[in-house]
LUMGUKOL-324289 format. One line per field, with one value per atom (N, C-alpha, C): x, y, z; atom name; residue number from 1; residue in one letter. Coordinates in nm, 4 decimals. Each point is the difference from the previous one (the first is absolute). Example, Ala and Ser with C-alpha at 12.3 -4.5 7.8 and 13.67 -1.06 7.14 Angstrom:
BEGIN
east 1.3190, -0.0890, 0.0900, -0.0350, 0.0820, -0.0770
north -0.5690, 0.1190, 0.1200, 0.1050, 0.1190, 0.1090
up 0.7800, 0.0000, 0.0000, -0.0720, 0.0060, 0.0730
atome N, CA, C, N, CA, C
num 1, 1, 1, 2, 2, 2
residu A, A, A, S, S, S
END
This chain:
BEGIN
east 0.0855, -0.0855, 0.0893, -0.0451, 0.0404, -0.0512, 0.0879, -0.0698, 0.0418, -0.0698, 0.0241, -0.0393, 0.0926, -0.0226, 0.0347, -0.1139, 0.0375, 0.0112, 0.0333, -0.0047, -0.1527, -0.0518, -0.0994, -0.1596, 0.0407, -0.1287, -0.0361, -0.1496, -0.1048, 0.0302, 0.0897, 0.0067, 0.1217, 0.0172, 0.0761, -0.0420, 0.0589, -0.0415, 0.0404, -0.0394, 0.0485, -0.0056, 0.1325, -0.0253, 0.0528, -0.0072, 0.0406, 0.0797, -0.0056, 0.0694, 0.0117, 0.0580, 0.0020, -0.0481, -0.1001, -0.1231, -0.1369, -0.0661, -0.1302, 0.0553, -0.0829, 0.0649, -0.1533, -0.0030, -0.1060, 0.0039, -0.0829, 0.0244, -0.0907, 0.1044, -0.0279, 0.0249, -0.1459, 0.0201, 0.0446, 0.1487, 0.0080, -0.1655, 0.0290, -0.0963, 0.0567, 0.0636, 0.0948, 0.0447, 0.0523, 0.0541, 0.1219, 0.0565, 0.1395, -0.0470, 0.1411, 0.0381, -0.0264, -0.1123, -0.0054, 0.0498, 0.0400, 0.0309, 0.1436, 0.0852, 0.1611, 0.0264, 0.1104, 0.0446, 0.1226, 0.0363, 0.1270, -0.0460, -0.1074, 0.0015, 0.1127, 0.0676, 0.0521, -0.0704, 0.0264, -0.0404, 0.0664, 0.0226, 0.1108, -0.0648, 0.0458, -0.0470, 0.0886, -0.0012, 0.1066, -0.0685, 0.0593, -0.0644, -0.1574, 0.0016, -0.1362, -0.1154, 0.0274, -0.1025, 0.0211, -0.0756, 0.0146, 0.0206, 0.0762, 0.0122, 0.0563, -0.1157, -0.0205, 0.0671, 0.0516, 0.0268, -0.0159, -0.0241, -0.0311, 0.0871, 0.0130, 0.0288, -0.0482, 0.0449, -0.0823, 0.1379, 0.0046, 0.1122, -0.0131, 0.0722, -0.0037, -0.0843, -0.0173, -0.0618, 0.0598, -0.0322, 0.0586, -0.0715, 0.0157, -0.0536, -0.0729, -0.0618, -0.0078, 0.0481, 0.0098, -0.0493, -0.1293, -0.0169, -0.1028, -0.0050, -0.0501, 0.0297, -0.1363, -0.0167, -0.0709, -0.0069, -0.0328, 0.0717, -0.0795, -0.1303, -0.1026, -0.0760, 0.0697, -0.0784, -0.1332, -0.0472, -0.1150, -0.1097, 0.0182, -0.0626, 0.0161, 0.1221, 0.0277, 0.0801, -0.0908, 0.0628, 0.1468, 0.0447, 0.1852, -0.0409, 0.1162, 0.0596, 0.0991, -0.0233, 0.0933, 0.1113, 0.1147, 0.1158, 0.0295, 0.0151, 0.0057, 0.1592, 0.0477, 0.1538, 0.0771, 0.0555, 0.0763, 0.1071, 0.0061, 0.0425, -0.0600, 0.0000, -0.0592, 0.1087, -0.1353, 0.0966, -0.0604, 0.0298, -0.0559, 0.0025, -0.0365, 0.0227, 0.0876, -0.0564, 0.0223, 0.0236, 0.0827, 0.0550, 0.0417, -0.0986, 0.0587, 0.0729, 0.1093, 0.0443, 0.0642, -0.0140, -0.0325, 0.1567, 0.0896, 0.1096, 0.0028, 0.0602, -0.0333, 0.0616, 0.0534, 0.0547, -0.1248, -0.0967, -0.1528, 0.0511, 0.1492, -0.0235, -0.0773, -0.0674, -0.1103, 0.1066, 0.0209, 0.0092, -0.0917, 0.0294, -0.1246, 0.0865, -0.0441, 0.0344, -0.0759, 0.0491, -0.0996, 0.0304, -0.0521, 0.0664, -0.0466, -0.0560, -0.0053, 0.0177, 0.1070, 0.0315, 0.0926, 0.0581, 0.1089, 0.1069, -0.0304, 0.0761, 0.0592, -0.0558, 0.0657, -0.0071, 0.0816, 0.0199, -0.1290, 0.0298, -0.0832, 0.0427, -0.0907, 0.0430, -0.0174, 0.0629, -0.0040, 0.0308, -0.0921, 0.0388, -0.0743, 0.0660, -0.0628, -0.0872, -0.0887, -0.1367, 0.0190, -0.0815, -0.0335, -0.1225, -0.0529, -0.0789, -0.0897, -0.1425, -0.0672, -0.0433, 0.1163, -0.0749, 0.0329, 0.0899, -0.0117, 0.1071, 0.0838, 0.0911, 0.1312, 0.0642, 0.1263, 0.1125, 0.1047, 0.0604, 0.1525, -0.0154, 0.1460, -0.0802, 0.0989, -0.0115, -0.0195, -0.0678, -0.0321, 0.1721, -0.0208, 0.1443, -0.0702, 0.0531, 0.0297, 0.0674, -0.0622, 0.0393, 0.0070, -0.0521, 0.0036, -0.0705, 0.1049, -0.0153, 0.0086, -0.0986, 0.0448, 0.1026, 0.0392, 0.1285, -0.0037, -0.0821, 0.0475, 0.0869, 0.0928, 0.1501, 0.0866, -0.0627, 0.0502, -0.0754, -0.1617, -0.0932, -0.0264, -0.0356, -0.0151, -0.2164, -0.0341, -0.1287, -0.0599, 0.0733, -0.0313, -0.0239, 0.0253, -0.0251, -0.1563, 0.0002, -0.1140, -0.0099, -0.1458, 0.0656, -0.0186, -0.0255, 0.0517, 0.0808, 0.0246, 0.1378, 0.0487, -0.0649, 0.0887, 0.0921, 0.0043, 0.1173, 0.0087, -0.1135, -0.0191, 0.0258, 0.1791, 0.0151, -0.0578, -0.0809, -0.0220, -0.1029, -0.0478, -0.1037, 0.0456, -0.0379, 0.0335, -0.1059, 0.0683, -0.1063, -0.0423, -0.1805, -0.0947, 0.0964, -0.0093, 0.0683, -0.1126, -0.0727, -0.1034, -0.0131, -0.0985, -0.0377, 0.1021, 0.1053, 0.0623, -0.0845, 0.0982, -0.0966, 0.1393, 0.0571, 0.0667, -0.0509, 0.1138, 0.0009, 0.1392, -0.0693, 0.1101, 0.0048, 0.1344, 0.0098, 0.1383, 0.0361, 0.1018, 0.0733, -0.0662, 0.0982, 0.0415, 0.0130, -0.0063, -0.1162, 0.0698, -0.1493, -0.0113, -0.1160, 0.0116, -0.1068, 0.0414, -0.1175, -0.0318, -0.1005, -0.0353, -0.1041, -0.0121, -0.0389, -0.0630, -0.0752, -0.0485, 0.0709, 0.0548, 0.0030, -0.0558, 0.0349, -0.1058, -0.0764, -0.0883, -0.1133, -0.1152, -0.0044, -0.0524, -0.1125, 0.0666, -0.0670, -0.1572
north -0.1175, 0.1175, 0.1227, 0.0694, 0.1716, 0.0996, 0.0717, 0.0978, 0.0948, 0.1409, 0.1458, 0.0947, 0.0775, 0.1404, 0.0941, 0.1616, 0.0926, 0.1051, 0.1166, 0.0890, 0.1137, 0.0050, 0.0641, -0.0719, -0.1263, -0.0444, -0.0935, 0.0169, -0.1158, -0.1168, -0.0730, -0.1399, -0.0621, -0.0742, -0.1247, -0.0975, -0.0361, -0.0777, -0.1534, -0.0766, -0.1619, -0.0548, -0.0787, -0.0661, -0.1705, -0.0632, -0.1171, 0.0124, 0.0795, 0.0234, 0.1308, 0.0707, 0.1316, 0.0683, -0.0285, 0.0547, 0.0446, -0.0793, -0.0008, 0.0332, 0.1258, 0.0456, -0.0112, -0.0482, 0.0339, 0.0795, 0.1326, 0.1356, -0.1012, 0.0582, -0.0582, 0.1436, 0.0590, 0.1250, -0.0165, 0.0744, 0.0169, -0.0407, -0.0560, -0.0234, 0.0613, 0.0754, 0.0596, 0.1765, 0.0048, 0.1455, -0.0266, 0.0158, 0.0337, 0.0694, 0.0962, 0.1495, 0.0064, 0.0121, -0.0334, 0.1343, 0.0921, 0.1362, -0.0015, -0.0931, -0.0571, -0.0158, 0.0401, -0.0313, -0.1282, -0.0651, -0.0539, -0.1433, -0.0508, -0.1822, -0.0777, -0.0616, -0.1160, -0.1408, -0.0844, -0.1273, -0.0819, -0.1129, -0.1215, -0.1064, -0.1202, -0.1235, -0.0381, 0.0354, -0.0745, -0.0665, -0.1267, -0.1193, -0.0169, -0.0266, -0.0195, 0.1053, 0.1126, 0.1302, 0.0980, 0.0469, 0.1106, 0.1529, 0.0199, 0.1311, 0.1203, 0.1512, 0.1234, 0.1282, 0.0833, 0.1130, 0.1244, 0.0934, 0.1315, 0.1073, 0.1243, 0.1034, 0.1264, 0.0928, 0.1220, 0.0957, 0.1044, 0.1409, 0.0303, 0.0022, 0.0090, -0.0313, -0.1562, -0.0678, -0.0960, -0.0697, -0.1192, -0.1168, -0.0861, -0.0775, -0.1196, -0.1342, -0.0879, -0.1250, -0.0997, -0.1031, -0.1220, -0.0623, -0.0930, -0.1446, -0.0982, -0.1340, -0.1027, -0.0470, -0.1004, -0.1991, -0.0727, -0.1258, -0.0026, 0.0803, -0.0797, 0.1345, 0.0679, 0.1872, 0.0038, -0.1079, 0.0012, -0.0450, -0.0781, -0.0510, 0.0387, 0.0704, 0.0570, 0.0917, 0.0954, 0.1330, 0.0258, 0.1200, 0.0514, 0.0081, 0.0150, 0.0128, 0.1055, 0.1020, 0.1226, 0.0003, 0.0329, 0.0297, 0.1716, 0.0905, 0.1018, -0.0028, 0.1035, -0.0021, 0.1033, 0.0097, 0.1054, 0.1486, -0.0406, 0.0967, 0.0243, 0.0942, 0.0734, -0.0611, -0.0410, -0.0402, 0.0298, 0.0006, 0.0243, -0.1516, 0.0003, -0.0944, -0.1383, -0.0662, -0.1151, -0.1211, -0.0797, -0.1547, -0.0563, -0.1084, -0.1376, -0.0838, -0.0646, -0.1014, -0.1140, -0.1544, -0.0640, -0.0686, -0.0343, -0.0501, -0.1584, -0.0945, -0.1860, -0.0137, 0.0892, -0.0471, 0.0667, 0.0413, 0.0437, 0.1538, 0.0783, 0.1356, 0.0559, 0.1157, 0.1143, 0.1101, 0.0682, 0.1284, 0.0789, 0.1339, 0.0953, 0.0962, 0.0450, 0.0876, 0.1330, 0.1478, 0.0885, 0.1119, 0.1169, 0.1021, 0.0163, 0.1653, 0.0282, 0.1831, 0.0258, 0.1244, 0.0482, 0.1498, 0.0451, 0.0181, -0.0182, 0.1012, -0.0921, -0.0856, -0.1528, -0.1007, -0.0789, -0.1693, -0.1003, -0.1033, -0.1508, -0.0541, -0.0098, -0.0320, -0.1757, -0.0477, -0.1182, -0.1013, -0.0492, -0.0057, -0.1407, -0.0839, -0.1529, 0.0320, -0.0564, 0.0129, -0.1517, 0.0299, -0.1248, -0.0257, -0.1484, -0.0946, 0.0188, 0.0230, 0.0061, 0.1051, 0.1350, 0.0973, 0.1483, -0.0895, 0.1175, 0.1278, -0.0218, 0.1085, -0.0223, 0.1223, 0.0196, -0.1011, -0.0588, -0.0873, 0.1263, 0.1044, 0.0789, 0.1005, 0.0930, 0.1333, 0.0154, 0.0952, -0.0998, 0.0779, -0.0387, -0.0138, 0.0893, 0.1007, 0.0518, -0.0992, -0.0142, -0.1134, 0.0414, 0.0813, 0.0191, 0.1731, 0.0935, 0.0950, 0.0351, 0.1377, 0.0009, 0.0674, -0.0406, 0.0601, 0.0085, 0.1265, 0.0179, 0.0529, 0.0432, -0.0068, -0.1432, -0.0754, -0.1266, -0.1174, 0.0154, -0.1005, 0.0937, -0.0258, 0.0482, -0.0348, -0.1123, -0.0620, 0.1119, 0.0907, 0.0538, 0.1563, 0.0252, 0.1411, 0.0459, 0.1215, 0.0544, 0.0333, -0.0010, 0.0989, -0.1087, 0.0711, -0.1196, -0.0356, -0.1471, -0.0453, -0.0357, 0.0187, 0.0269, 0.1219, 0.0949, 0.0478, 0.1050, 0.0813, 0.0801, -0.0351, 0.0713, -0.0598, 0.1073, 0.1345, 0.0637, -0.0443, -0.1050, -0.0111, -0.1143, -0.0016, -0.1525, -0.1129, -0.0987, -0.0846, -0.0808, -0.0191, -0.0996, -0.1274, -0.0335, -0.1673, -0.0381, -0.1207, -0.0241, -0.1294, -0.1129, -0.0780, -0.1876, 0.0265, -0.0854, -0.1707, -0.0814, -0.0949, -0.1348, -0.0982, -0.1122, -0.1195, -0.0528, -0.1582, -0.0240, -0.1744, -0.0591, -0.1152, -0.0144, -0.0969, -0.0578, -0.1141, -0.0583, -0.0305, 0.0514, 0.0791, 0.1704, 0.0347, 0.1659, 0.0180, 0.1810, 0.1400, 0.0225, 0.0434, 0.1421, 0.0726, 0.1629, 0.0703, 0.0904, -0.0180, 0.0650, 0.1425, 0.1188, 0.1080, 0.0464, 0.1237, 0.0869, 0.1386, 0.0815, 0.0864, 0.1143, 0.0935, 0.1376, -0.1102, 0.0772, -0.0130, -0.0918, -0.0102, -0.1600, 0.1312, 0.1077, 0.0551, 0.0610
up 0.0000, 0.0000, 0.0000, -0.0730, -0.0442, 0.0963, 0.0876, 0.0228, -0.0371, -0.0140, -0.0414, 0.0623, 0.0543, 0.0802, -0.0461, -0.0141, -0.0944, 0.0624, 0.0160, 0.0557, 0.0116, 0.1283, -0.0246, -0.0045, 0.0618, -0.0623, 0.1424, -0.0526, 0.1455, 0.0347, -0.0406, -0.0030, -0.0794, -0.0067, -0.1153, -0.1225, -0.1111, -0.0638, 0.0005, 0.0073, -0.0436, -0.1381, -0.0285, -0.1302, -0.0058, -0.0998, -0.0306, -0.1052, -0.1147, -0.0687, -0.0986, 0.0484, 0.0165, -0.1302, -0.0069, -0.1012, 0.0407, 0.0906, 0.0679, 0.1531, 0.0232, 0.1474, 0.1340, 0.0404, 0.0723, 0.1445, 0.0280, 0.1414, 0.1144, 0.0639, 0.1685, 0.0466, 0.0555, 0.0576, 0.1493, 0.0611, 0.1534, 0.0719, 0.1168, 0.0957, 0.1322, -0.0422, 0.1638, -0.0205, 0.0763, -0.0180, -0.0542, -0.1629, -0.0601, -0.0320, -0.0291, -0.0709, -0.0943, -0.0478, -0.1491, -0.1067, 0.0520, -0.0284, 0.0042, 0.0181, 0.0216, -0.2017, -0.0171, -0.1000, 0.0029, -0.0861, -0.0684, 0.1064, -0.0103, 0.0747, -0.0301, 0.1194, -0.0193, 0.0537, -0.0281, 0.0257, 0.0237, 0.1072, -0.0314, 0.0921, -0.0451, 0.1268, 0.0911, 0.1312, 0.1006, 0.0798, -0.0050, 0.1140, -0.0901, -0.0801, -0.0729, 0.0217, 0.0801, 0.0165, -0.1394, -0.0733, -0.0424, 0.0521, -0.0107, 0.0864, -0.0949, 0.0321, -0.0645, 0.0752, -0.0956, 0.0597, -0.1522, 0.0551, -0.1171, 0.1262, -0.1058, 0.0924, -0.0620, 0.1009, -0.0018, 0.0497, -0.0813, 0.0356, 0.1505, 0.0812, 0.1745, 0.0854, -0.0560, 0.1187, -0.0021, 0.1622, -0.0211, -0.0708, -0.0357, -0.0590, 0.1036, -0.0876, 0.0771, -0.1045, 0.0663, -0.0272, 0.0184, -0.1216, 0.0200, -0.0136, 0.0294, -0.0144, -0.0468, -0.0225, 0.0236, -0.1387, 0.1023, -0.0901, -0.0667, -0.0169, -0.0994, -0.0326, -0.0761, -0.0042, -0.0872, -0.0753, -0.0494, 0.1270, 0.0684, 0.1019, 0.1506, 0.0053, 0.1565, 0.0073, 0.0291, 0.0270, 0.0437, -0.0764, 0.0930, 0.1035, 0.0566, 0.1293, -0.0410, 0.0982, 0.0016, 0.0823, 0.0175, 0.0470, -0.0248, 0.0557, -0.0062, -0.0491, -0.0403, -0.0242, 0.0611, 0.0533, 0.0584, -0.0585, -0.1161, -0.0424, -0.1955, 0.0165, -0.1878, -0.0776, -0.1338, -0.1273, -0.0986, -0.1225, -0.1244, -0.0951, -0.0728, -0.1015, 0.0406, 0.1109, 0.0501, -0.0446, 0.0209, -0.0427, 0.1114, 0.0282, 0.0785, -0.0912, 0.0812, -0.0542, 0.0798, 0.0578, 0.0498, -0.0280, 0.0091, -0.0133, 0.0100, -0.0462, -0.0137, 0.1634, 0.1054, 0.0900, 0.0859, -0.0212, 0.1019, 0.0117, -0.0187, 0.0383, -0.0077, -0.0079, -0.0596, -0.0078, -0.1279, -0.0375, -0.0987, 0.0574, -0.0469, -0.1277, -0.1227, -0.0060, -0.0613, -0.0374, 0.0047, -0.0901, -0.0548, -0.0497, -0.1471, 0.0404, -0.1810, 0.0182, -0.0276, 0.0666, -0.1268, -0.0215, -0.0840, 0.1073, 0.1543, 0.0902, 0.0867, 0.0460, 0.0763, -0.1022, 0.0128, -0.0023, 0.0102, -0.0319, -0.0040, 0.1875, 0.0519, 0.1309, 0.0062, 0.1212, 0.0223, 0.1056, 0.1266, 0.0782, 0.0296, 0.1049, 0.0426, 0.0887, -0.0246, 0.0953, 0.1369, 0.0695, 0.1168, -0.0374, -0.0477, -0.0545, 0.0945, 0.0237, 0.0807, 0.0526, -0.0001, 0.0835, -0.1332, -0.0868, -0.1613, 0.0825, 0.1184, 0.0456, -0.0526, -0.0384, -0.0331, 0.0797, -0.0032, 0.0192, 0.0606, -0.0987, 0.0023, -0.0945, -0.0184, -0.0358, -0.1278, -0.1236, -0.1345, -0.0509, -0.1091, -0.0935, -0.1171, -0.0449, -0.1554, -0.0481, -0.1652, -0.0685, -0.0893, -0.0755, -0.1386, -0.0334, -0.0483, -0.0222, -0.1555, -0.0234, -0.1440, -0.0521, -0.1065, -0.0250, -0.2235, -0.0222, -0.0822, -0.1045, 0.0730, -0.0517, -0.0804, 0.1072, -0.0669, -0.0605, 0.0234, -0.0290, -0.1116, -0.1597, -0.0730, 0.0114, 0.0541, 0.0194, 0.0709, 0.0974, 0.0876, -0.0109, -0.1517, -0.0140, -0.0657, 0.0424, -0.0506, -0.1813, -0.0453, -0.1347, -0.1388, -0.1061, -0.0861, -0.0159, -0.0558, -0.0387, 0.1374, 0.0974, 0.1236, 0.0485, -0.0498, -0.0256, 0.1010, 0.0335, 0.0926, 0.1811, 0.0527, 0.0900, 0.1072, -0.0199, 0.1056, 0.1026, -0.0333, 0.1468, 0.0293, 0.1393, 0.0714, -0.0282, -0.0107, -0.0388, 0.1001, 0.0063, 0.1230, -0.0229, 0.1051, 0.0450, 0.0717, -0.0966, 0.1277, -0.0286, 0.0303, -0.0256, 0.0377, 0.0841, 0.0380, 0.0213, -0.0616, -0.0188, -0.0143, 0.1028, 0.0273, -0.0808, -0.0536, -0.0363, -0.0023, 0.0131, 0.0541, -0.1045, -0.1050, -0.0853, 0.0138, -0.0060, 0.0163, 0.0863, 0.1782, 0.0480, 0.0118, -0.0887, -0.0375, 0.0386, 0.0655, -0.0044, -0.0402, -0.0641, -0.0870, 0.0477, 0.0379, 0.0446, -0.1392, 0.0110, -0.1665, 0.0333, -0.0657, 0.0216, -0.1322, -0.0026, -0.0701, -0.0288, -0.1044, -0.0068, -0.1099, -0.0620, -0.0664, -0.0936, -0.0902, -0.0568, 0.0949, 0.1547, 0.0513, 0.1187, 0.0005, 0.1207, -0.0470
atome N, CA, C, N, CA, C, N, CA, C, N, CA, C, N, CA, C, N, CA, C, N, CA, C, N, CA, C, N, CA, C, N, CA, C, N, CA, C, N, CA, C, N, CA, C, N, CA, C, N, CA, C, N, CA, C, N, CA, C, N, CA, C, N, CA, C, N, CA, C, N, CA, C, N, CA, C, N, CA, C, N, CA, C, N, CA, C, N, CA, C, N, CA, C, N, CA, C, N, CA, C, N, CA, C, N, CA, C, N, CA, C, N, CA, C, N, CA, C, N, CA, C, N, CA, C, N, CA, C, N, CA, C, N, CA, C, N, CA, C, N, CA, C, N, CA, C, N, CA, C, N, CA, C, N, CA, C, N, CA, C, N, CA, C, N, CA, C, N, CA, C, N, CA, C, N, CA, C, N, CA, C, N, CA, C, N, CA, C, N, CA, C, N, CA, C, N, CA, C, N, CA, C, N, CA, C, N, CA, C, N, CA, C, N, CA, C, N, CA, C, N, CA, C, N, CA, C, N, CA, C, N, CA, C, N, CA, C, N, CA, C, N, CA, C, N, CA, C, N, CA, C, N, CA, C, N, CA, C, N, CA, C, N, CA, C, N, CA, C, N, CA, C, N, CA, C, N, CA, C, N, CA, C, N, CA, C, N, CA, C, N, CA, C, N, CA, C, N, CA, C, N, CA, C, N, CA, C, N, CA, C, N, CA, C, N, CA, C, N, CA, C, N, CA, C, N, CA, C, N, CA, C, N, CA, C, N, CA, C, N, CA, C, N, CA, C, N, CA, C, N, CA, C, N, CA, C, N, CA, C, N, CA, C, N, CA, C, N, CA, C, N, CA, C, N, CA, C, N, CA, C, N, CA, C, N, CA, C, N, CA, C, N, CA, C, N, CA, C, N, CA, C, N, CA, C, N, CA, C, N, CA, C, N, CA, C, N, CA, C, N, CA, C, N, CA, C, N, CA, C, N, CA, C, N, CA, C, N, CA, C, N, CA, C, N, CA, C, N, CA, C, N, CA, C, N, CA, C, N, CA, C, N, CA, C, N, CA, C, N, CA, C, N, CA, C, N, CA, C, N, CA, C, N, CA, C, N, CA, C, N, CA, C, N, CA, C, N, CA, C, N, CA, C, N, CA, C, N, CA, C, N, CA, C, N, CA, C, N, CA, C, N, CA, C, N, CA, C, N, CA, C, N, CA, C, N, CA, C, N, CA, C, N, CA, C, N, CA, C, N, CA, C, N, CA, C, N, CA, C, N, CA, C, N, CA, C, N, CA, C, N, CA, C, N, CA, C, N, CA, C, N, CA, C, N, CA, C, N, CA, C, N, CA, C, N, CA, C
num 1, 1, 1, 2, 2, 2, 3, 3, 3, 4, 4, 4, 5, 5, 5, 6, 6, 6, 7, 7, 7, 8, 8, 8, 9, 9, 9, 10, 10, 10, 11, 11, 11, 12, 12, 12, 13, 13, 13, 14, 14, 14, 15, 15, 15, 16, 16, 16, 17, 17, 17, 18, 18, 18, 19, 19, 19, 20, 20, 20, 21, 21, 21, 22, 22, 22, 23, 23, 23, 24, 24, 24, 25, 25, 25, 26, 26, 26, 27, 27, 27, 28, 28, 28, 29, 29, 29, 30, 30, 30, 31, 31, 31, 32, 32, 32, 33, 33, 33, 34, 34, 34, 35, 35, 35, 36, 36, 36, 37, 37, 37, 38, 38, 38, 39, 39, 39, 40, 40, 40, 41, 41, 41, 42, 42, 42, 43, 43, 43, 44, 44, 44, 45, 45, 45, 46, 46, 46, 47, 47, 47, 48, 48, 48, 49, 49, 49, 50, 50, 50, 51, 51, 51, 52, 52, 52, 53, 53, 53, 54, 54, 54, 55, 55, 55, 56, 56, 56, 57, 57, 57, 58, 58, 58, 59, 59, 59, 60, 60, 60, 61, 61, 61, 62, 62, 62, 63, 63, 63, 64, 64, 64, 65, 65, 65, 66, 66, 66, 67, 67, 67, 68, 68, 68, 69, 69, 69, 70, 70, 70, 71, 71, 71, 72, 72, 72, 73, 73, 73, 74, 74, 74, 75, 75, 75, 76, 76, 76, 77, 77, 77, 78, 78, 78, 79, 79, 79, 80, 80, 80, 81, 81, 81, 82, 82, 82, 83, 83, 83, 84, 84, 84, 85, 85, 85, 86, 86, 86, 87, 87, 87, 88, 88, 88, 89, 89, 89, 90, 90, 90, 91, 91, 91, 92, 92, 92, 93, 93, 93, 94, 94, 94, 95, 95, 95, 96, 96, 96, 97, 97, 97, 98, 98, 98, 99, 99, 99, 100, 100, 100, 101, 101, 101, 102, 102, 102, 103, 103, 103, 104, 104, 104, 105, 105, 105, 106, 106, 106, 107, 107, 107, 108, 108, 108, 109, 109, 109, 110, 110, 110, 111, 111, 111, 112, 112, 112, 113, 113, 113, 114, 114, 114, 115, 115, 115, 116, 116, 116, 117, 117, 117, 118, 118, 118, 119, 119, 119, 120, 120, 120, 121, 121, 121, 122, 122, 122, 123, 123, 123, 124, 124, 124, 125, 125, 125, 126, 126, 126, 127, 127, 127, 128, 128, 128, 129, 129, 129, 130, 130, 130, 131, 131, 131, 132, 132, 132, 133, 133, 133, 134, 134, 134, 135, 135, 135, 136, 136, 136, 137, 137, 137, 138, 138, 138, 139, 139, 139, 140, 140, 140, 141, 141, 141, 142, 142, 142, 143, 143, 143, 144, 144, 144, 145, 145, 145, 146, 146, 146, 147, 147, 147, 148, 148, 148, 149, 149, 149, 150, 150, 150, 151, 151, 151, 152, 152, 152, 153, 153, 153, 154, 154, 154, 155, 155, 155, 156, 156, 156, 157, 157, 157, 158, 158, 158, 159, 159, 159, 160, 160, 160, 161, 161, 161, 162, 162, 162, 163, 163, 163, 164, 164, 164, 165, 165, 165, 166, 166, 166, 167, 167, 167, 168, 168, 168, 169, 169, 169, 170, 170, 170, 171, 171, 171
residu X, X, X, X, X, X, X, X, X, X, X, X, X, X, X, X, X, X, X, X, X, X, X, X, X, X, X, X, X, X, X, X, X, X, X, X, X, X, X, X, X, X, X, X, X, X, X, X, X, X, X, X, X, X, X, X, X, X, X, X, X, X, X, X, X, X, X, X, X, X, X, X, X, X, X, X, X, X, X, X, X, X, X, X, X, X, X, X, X, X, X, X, X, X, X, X, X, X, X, X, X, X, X, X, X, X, X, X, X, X, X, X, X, X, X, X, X, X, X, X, X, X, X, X, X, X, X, X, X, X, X, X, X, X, X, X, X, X, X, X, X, X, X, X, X, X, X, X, X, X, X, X, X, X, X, X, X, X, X, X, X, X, X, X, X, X, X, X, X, X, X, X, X, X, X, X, X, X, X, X, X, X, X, X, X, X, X, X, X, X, X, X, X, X, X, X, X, X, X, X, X, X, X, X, X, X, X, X, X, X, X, X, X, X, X, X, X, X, X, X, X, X, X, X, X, X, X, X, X, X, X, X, X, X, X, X, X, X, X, X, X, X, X, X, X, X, X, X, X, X, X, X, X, X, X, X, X, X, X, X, X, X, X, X, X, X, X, X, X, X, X, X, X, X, X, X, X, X, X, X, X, X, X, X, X, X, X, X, X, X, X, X, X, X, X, X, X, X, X, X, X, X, X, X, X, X, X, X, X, X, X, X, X, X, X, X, X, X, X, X, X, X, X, X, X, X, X, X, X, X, X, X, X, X, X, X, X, X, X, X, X, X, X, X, X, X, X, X, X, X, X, X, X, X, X, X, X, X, X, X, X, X, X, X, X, X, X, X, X, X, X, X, X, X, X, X, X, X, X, X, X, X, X, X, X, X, X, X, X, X, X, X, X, X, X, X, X, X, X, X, X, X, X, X, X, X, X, X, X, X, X, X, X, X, X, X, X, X, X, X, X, X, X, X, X, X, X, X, X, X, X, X, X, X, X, X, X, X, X, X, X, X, X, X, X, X, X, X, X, X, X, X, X, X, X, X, X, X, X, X, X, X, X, X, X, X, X, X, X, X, X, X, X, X, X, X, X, X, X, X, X, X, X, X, X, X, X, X, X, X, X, X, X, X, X, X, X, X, X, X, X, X, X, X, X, X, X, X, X, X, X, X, X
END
């Protein structure tokens, strides 16, 4: 089963094969006014988070979200454009950021209560001086504005990280 979370919206969709979507409207209080959803399964729960410009966020859980309501976890500190990512050894790391002015943040969470582990980490700043992907303009070419870094998003192949991001034409 497929699920899909969009920004802005009452509920979720389900699929089987990602053609036919069927809405499962919230039965609870989510943010439905949160932009940039992430989604991931740890320990067989589905678990949600969206964010919102200076607030803190939350998290949500539940093993069977067509049939049983989230479960909220409040979060302790503000994020934007959120990514869980669940590591093959059970870690939890979070990561966050869609800014011209800070970095991609990134920090290990504690499984259960969604709290910071340690202090988050700048990870990825923009830099178009040297990312040609990263400039404004046609052609790319225009280096006077800074370019949004947002959308941070982990996989794990081979062994290898790769934290993968968004930059201009995406904001």
């Amino acid at each position: 089963r497929y699920y899909l979370f969009s920004s802005m919206t009452d509920g979720f969709f389900t699929g089987s094969d990602l053609c036919n979507w069927d809405f499962h409207p919230f039965t609870e209080e989510i943010p439905i006014h949160d932009y940039a959803p992430d989604a991931c399964v740890i320990d067989g729960e589905l678990w949600f988070c969206a964010s919102r410009g200076g607030m803190n966020g939350a998290f949500y859980h539940s093993p069977d979200p067509v049939n049983i309501p989230f479960r909220m976890i409040p979060a302790s500190f503000g994020f934007w454009d959120p990514h869980l990512f669940c590591d093959d050894d059970g870690r939890l790391y979070f990561f966050w950021g869609c800014s011209n002015k800070k970095p991609l943040w990134g920090v290990e969470l504690e499984r259960g209560t969604m709290r910071p582990l340690c202090d988050p980490v700048g990870l990825i700043w923009g830099h178009p001086e040297r990312h040609g992907f990263e400039r404004f303009g046609e052609n790319n070419r225009d280096c006077g504005k800074m370019p949004y870094i947002e959308g941070p998003w982990m996989t794990k192949h081979n062994g290898k990280y790769f934290l993968q991001y968004a930059a201009p034409a995406t904001e």
